[in-house]
N, C-alpha and C positions, 0 to 999 in steps of 0.2 A: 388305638388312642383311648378309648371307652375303657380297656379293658386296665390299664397304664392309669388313668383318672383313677377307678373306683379304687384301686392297688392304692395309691397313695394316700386317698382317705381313709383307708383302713390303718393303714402306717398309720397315721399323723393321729389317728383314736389310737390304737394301742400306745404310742408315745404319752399321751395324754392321760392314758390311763395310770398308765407305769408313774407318771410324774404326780397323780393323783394320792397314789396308795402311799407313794413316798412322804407326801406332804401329810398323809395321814397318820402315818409311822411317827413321822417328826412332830406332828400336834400332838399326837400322845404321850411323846417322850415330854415334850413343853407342858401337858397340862400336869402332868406330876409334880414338875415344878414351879406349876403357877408363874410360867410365861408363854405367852400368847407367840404362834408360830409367824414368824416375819413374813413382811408382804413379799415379799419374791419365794417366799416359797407358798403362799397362798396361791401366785398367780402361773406359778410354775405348771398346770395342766391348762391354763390357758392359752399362754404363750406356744404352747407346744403344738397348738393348731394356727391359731389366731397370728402367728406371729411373732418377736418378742417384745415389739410396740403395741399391740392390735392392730398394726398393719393389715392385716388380711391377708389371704396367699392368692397365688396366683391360681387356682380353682373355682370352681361355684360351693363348695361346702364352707369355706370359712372365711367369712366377710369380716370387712374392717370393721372393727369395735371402738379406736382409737376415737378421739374425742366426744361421742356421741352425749346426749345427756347424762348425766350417772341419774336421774330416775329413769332414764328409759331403761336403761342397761340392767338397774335392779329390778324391775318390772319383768325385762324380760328371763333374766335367770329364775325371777320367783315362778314364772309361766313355765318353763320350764322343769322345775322341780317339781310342779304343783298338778300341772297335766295340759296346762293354756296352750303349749307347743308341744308338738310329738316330734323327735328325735333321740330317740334313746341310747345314744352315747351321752349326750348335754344328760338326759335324767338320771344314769349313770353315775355320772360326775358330780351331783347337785342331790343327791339323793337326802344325804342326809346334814346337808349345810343348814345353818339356821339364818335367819333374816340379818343380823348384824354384821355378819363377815361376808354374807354377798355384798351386802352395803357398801362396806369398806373397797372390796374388788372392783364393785362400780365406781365407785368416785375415783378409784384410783385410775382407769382404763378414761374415765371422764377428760382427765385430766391433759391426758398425752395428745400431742398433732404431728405423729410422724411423717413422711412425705405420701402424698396419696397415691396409688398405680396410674401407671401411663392408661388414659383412657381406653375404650375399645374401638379399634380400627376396620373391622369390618365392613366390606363393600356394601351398603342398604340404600333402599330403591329412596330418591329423594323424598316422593310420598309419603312414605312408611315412616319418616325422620318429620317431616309437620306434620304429620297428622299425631305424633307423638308432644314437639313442641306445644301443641294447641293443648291439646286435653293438659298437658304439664300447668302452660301459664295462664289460660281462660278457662280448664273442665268442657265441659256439655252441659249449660243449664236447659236446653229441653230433655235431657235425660236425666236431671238432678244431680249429673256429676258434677264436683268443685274441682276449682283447680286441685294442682299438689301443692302449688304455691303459698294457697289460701290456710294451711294446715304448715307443712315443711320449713317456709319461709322463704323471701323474694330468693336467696342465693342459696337457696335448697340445701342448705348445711342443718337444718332441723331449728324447732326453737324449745327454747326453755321452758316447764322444768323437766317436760316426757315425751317431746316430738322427736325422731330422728334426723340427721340428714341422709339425702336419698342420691348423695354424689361416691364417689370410690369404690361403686360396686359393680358388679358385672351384671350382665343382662338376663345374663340368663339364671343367677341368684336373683335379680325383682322381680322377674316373671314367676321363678318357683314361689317366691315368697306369697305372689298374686294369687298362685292356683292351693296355695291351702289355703288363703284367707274363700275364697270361693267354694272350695271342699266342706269347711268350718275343721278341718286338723290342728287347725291356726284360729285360737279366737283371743278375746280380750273382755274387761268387764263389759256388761250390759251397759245401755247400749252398744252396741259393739260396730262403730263408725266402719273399720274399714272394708269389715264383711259387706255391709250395706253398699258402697262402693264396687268393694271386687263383683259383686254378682252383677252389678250394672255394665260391669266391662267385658266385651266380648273376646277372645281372641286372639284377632286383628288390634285389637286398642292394647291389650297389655304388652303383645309384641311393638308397637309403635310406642307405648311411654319407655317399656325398660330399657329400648335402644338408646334411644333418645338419651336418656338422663345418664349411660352407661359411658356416652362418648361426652361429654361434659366435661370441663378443663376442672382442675384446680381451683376453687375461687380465692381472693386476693386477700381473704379472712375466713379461714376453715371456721371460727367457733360458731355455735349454732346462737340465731338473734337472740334476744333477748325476752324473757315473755314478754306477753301483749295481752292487752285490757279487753284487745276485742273477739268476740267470742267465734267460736268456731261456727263452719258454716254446716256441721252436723254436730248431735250431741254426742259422746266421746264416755264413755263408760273410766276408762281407763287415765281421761285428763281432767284438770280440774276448771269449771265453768264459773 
């Protein structure tokens, strides 16, 4: 199965790739002629992992993108072109992109609410599932953790203009996500909120939030709230205060 997994990721980069060079072939043929290469073929190396909605696949390498905020989205492609995230197929592909045409990619990926994955089914000890609900909707304020709530938003669909939502993903995608924000492989501007976070969570806590939030239905309005006036309960490098 491991070995069937990594196979596939491999595939789904080389596909990416291949639809990469393509779209670059075609942006050179277009800047000749002073027309700018169409969004399906800009998003053409995306889709090719991601999806062709940003669905996400059924894997832990390629999570839903589909509605997320298009600043997060931009934020996060410039992190990865830039060095903020290590993965070097993404640096690969973003290498030499310029800030206006990620822009464009994000708002358009912003845009879309394709159906979310069937939650994760997995047999977990009931414990392990509150002791994840809690930290989700209360944190640990004698450890200085906030909730995700306090940040993500009541229906954890992310809020406007650069939170995430933290629902249609597998578990074992937010837990990896967890251990490079803890590594520091994974950072963000100064302050750098979520590092501050992940080093506070043990373990036992990050396997109990990503189950948790992994088996989470559907909510009954995907798009992510709306901003809010009121400030974070840590200071956020990367949001505006």
């Amino acid at each position: 199965m491991y070995r069937k997994t990594i196979g596939s990721a491999v595939l789904f980069v080389l596909c990416a790739l291949q639809a990469l060079w393509s779209g670059a072939a075609v942006a050179a043929t277009d800047a000749s002629s002073a027309m700018p290469p169409s969004m399906d073929q800009r998003i053409r190396a995306c889709t090719s992992c991601h999806g062709e909605q940003g669905q996400g696949r059924k894997n832990d390498y390629f999570p839903r993108i589909a509605g997320k905020p298009a600043e997060y989205l931009f934020n996060q492609l410039i992190a990865f072109r830039d060095g903020g995230r290590t993965y070097p197929p993404m640096g690969y592909l973003l290498a030499f992109l310029p800030d206006d045409y990620l822009r464009q990619i994000s708002e358009y990926f912003a845009a879309l609410q394709p159906p979310y994955p069937e939650s994760d089914r997995a047999t977990l000890s009931p414990k392990l599932l509150a002791a994840g609900e809690k930290l989700v909707t209360h944190g640990d304020p004698a450890r200085g953790i906030p909730a995700c709530i306090a940040c993500h938003g009541a229906r954890m669909t992310g809020t406007q203009p650069g939170i995430p939502g933290l629902l249609g993903l597998h578990a074992s995608y937010i837990a990896g996500q967890m251990g490079t924000w803890r590594s520091g492989t994974r950072h963000a501007l100064p302050p750098d909120c979520m590092r501050t976070i992940a080093l506070k969570l043990n373990d036992n806590d990050i396997a109990a939030v990503s189950n948790w939030l992994a088996r989470q239905p559907r909510p009954a309005d995907p798009r992510p709230a709306p901003a809010s006036a009121e400030r974070l309960p840590l200071a956020c490098g990367s949001q505006p205060q």
